[in-house]
C-alpha positions as CSV (number, residue, x, y, z in Angstrom):
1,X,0.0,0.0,0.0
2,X,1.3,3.2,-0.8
3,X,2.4,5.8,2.2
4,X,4.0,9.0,0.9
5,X,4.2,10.6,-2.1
6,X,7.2,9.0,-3.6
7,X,5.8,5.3,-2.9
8,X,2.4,6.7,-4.8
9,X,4.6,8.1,-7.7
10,X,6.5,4.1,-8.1
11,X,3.6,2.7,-7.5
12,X,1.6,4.6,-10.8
13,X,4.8,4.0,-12.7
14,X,5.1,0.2,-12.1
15,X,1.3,0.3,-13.4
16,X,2.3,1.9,-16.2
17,X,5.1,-0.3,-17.2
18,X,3.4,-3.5,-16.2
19,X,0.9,-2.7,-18.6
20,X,3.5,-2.1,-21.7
21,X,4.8,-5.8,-21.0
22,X,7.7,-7.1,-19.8
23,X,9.5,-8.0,-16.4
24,X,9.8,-4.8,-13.8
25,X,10.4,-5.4,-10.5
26,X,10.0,-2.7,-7.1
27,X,13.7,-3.0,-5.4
28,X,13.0,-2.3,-2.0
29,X,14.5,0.4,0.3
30,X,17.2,-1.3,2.8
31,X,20.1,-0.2,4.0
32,X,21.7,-3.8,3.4
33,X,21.1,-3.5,-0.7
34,X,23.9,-1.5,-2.9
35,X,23.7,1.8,-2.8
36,X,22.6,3.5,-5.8
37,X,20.7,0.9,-7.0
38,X,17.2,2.1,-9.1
39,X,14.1,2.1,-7.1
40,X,12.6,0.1,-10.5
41,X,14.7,-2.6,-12.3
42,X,13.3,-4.2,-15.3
43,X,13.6,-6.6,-18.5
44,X,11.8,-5.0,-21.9
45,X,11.9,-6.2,-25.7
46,X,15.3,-7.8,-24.6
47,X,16.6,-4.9,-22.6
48,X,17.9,-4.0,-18.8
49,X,16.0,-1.2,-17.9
50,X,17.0,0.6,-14.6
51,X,14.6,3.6,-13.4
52,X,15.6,6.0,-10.7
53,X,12.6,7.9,-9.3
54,X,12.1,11.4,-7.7
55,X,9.1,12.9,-6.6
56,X,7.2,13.8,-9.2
57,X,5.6,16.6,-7.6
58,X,9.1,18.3,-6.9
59,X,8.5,19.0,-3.2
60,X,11.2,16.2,-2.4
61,X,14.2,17.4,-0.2
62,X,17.1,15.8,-2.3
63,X,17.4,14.9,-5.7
64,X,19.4,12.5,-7.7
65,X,22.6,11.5,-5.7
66,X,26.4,11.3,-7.5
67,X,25.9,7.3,-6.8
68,X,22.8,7.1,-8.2
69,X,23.7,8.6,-11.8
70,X,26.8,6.5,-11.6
71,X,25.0,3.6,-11.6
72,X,22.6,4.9,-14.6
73,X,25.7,5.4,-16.5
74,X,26.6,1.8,-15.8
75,X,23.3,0.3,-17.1
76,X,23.4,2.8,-20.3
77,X,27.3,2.0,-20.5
78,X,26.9,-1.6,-20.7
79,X,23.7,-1.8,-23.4
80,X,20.9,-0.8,-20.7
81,X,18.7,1.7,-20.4
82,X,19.1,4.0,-17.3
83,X,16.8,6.4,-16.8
84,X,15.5,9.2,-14.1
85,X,12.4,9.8,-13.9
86,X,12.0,13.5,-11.9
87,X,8.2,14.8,-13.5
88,X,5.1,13.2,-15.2
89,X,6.0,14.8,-18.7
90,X,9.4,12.4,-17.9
91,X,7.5,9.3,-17.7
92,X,5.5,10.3,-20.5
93,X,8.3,10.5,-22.4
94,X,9.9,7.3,-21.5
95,X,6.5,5.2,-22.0
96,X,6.6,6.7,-25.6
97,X,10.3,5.5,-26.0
98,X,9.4,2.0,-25.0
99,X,6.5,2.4,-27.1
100,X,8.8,2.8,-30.1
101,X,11.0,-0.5,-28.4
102,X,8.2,-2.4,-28.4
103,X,7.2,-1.6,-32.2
104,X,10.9,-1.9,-33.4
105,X,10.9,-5.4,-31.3
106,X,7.6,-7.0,-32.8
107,X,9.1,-6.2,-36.3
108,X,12.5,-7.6,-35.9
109,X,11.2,-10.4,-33.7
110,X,7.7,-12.1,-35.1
111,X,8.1,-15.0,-32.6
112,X,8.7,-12.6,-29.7
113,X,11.9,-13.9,-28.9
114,X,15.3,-12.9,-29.0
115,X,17.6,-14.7,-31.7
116,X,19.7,-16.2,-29.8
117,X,16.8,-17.2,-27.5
118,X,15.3,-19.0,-31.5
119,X,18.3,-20.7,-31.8
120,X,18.7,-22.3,-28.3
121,X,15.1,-22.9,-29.1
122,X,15.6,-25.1,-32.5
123,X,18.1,-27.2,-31.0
């Protein structure tokens, strides 16, 4: 159940995504996980996706920490997608991108899977 603002923000965007397809997952806050790790991981059209949220709202007190981007810059550096997500126009944006992924994906992939994924398939 949400609580504050920021878990009503995740939640609404996990709805979102969940209804584009694909495998997203809510990392939970804990001080024993690695820090800088996105509050939303996921797996789309073939593709990491890691989503760092803010308030939408902009009332939060901090925004985006030096660790945080680092770790988006990993996930884009190795052939991810690492995104912040800071506004509503921002997730608008990013559902059209994946949008796009998803029509790209369907074109290049009629079976829905992967090609390597076909050829471990066939054999």
């Amino acid at each position: 159940m949400p609580k504050g603002p920021e878990d009503k923000d995740k939640a609404k965007t996990l709805k979102r995504l969940r209804a584009l397809g694909g495998w997203w997952y809510s990392t939970p806050r804990s001080r024993f996980g690695a820090s800088g790790t996105p509050d939303i991981i996921g797996c789309f059209c073939g593709r990491f996706i890691g989503l760092e949220l803010k308030r939408f709202d902009g009332l939060g007190s901090y925004g985006v920490t030096k660790i945080q981007m680092h770790r988006l810059c990993d996930i884009n550096d190795a052939g991810g997608i690492g995104w912040l997500i800071n506004r509503e126009e921002t997730l608008e944006r990013f559902i059209q991108v994946l949008t796009v992924v998803r029509k790209a994906w369907d074109t290049d992939n009629p079976t829905g899977r992967p090609a390597q994924a076909e050829e471990a398939h066939v054999q």
